[in-house]
C-alpha positions as CSV (number, residue, x, y, z in Angstrom):
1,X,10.1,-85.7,56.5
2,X,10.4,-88.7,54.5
3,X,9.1,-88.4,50.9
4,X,6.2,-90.4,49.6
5,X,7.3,-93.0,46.7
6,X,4.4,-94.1,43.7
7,X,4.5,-97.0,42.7
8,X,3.9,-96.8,38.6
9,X,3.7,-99.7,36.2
10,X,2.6,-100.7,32.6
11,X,2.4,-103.7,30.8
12,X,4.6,-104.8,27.8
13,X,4.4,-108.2,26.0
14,X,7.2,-110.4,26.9
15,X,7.9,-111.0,23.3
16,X,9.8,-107.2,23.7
17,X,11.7,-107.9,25.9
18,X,12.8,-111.1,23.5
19,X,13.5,-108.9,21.0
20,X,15.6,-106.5,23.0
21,X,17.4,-109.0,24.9
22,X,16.9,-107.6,28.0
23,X,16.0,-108.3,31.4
24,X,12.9,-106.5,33.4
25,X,15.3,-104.6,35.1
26,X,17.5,-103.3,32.5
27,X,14.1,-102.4,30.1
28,X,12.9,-100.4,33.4
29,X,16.5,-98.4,33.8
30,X,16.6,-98.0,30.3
31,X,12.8,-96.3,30.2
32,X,13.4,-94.0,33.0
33,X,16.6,-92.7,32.0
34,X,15.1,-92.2,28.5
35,X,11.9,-90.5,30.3
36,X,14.5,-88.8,32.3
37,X,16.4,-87.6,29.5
38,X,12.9,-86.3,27.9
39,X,11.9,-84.3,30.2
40,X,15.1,-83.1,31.0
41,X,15.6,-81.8,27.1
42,X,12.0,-80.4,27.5
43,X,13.0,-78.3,30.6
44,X,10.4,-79.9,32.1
45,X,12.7,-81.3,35.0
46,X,16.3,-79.4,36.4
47,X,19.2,-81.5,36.0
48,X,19.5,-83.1,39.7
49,X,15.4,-84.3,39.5
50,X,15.7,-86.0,35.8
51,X,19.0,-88.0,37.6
52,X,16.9,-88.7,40.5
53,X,14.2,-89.8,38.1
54,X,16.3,-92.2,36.3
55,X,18.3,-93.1,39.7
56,X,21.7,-91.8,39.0
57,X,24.0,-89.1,40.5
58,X,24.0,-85.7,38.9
59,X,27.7,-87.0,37.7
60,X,26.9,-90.3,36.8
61,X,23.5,-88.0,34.3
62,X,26.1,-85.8,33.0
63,X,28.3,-88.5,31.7
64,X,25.7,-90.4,30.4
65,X,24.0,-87.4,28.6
66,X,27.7,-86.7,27.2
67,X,27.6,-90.3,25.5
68,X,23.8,-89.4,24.0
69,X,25.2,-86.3,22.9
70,X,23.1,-84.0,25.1
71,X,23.4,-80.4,26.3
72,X,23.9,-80.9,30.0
73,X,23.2,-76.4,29.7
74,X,21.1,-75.4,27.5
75,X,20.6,-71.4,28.4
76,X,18.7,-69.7,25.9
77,X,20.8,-65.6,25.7
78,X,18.1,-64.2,27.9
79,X,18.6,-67.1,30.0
80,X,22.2,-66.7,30.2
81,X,22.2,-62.6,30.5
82,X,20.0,-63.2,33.4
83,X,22.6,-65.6,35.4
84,X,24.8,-63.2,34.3
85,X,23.0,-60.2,35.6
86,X,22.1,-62.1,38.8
87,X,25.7,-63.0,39.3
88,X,26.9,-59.3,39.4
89,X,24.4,-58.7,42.5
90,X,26.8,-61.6,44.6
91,X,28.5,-59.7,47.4
């Protein structure tokens, strides 16, 4: 089963895009590896969907959240007692 793609879009004044020196398609990488990034921090999306979001490989995220300085884990101690926990159960 193929999965359905959205097609979303907003408007910017070209005069940004002066400003940034930037092309349509580097503005549109940039702002879903940012949202990406977001949502990501906010544990709003795992690790694998915010690189999907922002079209990358889950390597190719990591990297790039190493050069922003990000957490690529960030396990609260419950969080990380429970993996822990659950990893003891593994035959």
């Amino acid at each position: 089963m193929t999965e359905r793609l959205l097609d979303i879009s907003f408007q910017i004044k070209e005069n940004i895009l002066l400003s940034l020196k930037e092309t349509k398609e580097d503005f549109l990488k940039k702002i879903l590896f940012i949202s990406a990034l977001a949502l990501y921090k906010d544990r709003k999306l795992s690790l694998g969907k915010a690189a999907e979001l922002a079209s990358y490989t889950k390597i190719e995220f990591i990297e790039l959240l190493k050069k922003e300085q990000g957490f690529v884990f960030d396990y609260t101690k419950e969080e990380m007692d429970e993996i822990f926990e659950d990893a003891k159960k593994l035959p």
